[in-house]
C-alpha positions as CSV (number, residue, x, y, z in Angstrom):
1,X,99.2,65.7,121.7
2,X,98.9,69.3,120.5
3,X,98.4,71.5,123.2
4,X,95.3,74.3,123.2
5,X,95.1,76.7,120.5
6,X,94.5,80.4,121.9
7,X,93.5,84.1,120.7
8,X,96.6,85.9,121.1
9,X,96.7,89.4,122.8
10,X,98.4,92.8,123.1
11,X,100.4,90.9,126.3
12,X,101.8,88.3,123.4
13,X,103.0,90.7,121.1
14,X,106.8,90.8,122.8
15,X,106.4,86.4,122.2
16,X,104.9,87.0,118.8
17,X,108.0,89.2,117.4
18,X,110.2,86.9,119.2
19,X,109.0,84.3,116.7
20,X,108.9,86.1,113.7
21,X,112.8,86.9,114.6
22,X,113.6,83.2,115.1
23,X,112.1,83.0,111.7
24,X,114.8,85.7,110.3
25,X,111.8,87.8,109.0
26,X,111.6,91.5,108.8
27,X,108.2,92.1,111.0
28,X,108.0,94.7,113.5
29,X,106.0,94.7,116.6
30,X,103.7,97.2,114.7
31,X,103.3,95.0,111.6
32,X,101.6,92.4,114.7
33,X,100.1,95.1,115.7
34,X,97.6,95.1,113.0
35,X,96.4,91.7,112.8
36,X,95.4,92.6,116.7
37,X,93.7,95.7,115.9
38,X,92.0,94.6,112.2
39,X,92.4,91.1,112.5
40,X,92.5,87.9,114.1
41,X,95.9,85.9,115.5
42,X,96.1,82.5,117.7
43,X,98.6,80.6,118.9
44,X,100.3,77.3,120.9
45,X,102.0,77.6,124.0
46,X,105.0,74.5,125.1
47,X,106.1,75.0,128.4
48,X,105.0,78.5,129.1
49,X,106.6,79.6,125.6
50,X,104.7,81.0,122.2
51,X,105.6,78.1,120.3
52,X,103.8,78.7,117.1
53,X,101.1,81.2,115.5
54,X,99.3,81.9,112.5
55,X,97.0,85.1,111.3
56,X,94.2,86.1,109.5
57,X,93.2,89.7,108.0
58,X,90.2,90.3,106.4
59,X,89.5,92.9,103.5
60,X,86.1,93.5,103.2
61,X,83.6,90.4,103.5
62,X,85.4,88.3,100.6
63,X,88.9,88.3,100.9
64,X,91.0,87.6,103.7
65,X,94.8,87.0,104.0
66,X,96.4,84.3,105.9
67,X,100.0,84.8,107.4
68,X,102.4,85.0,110.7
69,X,102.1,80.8,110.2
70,X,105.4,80.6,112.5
71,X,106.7,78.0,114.9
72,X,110.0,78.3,117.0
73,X,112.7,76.1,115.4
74,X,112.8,73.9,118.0
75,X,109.4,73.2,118.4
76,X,108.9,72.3,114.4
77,X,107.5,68.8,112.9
78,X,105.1,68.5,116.0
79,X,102.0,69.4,114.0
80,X,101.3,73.2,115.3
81,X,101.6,75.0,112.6
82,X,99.1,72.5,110.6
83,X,96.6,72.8,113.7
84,X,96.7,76.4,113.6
85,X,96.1,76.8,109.9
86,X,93.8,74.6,110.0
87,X,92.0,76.2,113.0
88,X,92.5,79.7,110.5
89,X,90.9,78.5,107.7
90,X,87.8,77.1,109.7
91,X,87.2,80.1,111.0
92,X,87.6,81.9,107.2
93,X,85.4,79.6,106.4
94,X,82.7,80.5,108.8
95,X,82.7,84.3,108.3
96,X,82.7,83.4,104.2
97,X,86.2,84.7,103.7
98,X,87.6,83.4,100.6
99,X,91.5,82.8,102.0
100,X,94.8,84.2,100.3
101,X,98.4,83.7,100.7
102,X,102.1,84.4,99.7
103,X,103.6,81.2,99.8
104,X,107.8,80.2,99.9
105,X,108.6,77.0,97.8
106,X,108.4,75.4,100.7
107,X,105.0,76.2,101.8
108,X,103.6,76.2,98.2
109,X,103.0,72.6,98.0
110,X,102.1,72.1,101.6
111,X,99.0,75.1,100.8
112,X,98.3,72.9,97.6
113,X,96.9,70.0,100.1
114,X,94.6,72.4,101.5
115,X,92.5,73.8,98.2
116,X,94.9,76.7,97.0
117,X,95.6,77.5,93.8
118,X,98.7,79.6,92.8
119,X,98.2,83.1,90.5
120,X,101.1,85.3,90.0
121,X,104.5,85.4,91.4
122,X,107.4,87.9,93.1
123,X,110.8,88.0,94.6
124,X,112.3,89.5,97.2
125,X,115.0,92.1,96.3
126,X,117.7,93.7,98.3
127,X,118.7,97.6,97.2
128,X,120.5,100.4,98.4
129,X,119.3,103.7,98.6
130,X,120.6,106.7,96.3
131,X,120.5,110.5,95.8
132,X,119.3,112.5,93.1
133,X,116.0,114.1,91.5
134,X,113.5,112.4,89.9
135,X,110.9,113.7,87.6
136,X,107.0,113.3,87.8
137,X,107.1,112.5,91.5
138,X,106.2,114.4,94.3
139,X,105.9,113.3,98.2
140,X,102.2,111.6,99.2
141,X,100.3,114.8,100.5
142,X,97.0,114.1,102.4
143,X,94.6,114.9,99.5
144,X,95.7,112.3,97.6
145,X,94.1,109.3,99.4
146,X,91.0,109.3,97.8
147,X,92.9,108.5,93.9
148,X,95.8,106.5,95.5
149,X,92.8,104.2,97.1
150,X,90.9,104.3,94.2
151,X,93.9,103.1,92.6
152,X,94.9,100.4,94.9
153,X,91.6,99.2,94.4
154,X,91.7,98.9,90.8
155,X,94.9,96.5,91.4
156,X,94.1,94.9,94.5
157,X,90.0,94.5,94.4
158,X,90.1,94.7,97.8
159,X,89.2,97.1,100.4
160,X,92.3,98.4,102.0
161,X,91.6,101.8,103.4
162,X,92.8,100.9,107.0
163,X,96.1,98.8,106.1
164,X,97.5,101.5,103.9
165,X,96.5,104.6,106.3
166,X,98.6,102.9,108.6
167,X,101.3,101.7,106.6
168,X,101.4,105.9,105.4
169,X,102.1,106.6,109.1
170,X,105.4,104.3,109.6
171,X,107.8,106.1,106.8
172,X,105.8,109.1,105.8
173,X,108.9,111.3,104.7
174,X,109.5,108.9,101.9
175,X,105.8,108.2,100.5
176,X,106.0,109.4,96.6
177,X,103.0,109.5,93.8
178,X,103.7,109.7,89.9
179,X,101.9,112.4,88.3
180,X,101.3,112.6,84.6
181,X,98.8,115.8,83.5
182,X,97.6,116.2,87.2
183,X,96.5,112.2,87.5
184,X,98.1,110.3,90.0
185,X,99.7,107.1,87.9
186,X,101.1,105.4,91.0
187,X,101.8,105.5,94.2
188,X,104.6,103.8,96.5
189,X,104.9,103.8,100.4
190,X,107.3,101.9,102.8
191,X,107.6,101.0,106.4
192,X,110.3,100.4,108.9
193,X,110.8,96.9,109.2
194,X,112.8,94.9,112.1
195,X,116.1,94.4,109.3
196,X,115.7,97.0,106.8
197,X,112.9,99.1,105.5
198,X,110.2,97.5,103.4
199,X,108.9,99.4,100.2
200,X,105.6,98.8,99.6
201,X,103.0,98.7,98.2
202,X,103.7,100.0,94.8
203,X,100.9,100.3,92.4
204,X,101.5,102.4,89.0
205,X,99.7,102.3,85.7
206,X,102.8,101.8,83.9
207,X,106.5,100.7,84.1
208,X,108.4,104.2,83.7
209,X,105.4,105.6,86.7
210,X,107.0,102.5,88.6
211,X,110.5,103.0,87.9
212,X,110.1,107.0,88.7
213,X,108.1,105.8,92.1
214,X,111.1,103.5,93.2
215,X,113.9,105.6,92.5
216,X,112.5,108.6,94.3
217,X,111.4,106.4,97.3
218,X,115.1,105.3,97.4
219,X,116.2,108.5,96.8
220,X,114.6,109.8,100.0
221,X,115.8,106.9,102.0
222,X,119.2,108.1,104.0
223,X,122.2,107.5,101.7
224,X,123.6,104.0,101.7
225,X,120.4,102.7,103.8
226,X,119.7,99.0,103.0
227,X,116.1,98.0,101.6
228,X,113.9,95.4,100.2
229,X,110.8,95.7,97.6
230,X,109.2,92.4,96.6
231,X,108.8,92.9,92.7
232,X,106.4,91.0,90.8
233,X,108.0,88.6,88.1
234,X,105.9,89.9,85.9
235,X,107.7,93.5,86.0
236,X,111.4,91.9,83.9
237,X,112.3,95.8,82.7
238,X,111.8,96.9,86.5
239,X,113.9,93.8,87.3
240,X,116.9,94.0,84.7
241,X,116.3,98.2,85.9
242,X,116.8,97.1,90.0
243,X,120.0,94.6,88.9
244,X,121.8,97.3,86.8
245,X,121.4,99.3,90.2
246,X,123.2,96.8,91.9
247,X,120.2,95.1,93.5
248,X,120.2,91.2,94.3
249,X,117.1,88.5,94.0
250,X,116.6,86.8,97.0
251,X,114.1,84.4,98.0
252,X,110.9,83.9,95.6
253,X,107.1,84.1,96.7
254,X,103.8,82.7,94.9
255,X,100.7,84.0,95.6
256,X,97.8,81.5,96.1
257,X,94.2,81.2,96.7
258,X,91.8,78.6,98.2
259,X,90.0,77.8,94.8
260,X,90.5,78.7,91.0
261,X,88.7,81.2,90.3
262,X,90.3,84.3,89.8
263,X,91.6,87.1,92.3
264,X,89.9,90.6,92.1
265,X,91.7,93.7,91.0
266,X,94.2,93.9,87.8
267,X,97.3,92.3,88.8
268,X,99.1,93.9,85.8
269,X,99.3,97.0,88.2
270,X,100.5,95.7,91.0
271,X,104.4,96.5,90.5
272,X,105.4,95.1,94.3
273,X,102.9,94.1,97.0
274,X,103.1,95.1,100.3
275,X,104.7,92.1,101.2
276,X,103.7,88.3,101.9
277,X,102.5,89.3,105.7
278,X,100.0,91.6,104.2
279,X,99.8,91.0,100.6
């Protein structure tokens, strides 16, 4: 028998980044944080233990994203994670959010039983961080948020005012924007992450904006610091670019929908998500 499936809290965030570390994932207590504060997150307790959780965040009144779907290696093929994504989409389904995911292989044909469709794909890259100038970019200063939203929303067709205010708060020093004629052609931020920093999003209007955006963001990381960027496949120049740096693929990611029609925004800009937690 499953046991009862609760709201969790601000007292289970300590229990909730104990499972995302179980997991080997890069989440921070802030990254639970938000799905507290801007969105919804249950769980399943076994003997007096966070066994399993999943999450939802909604962007606006359409779209919401589905993640944090963890259960404590121990505790695995007894049917909680199901039950709690289950439980999640139920109530997506109630509010008349429209649910999206980044899936692992694993996962992808598990979310195919329940109505999702995949779209586009990305990988997870590991880099290192690296000195030196780069042209067309200067640091995010605060009168930039109204283009760098607009812009996000172009790619993302989302709402995401909130998310990215907060995720400009976690590594402000090393936010960059692309400039070209006094236009902002992309932007890239990055947040601490429980392993090594996270770059992310990073929306530009073009590949050399993207490859300018990256190499100043790892040029203002401290020398020699370890990061990751999840790159969409679609981005092979940025790709071959990040491996002649020395950079590694790691483990892919597909983004997926409940239904077929297609996902708002232009995905063509979208040069590397935020990551699968937040999309």
């Amino acid at each position: 028998m499953i046991p009862a499936i609760r709201p969790l809290t601000e007292a289970d965030l300590d229990a909730a980044f104990a499972l995302s570390t179980a997991a080997g994932w890069n989440q921070t207590i802030a990254d639970w944080r938000v799905f507290l504060r801007d969105g919804r997150a249950w769980g399943i307790e076994a003997d007096g233990v966070l066994a399993s959780s999943a999450a939802v965040l909604p962007f606006g009144r359409k779209v919401a994203w589905v993640s944090m779907v963890l259960t404590l290696p121990e505790r695995r093929g007894r049917g909680y994670a199901t039950a709690l994504m289950a439980h999640a989409l139920a109530a997506l389904d109630a509010s008349g959010h429209r649910a999206v995911l980044d899936a692992t292989p694993l996962g992808q044909p598990v979310y195919a039983k329940l109505g999702f469709a995949p779209f586009w794909s990305f990988r997870r890259w590991r880099l290192e961080a690296s000195g030196g100038a780069v042209q067309g970019v200067r640091p995010l200063r605060p009168g930039d948020w109204p283009e760098l939203l607009a812009l996000d929303a172009a790619a993302n067709g989302i709402p995401r005012e909130s998310l990215l205010r907060a995720l400009g708060t976690r590594l402000p020093a090393v936010a960059r924007v692309a400039i070209t004629g006094g236009r902002i052609e992309g932007f890239a931020l990055a947040r601490d992450g429980r392993l090594a920093p996270q770059i992310g999003p990073v929306v530009a209007r073009d590949g050399r904006s993207a490859q300018r955006l990256i190499a100043a963001l790892l040029a203002a990381l401290p020398a020699g610091q370890s990061a990751v960027i999840d790159l969409a496949d679609s981005q092979t120049e940025l790709a071959a670019w990040l491996a002649g740096r020395g950079a590694a693929p790691q483990r892919p990611f597909t983004r997926m929908a409940v239904g077929a029609e297609p996902l708002p925004g232009d995905a063509s800009l979208v040069v590397a998500p935020i990551g699968p937690e937040f999309g």
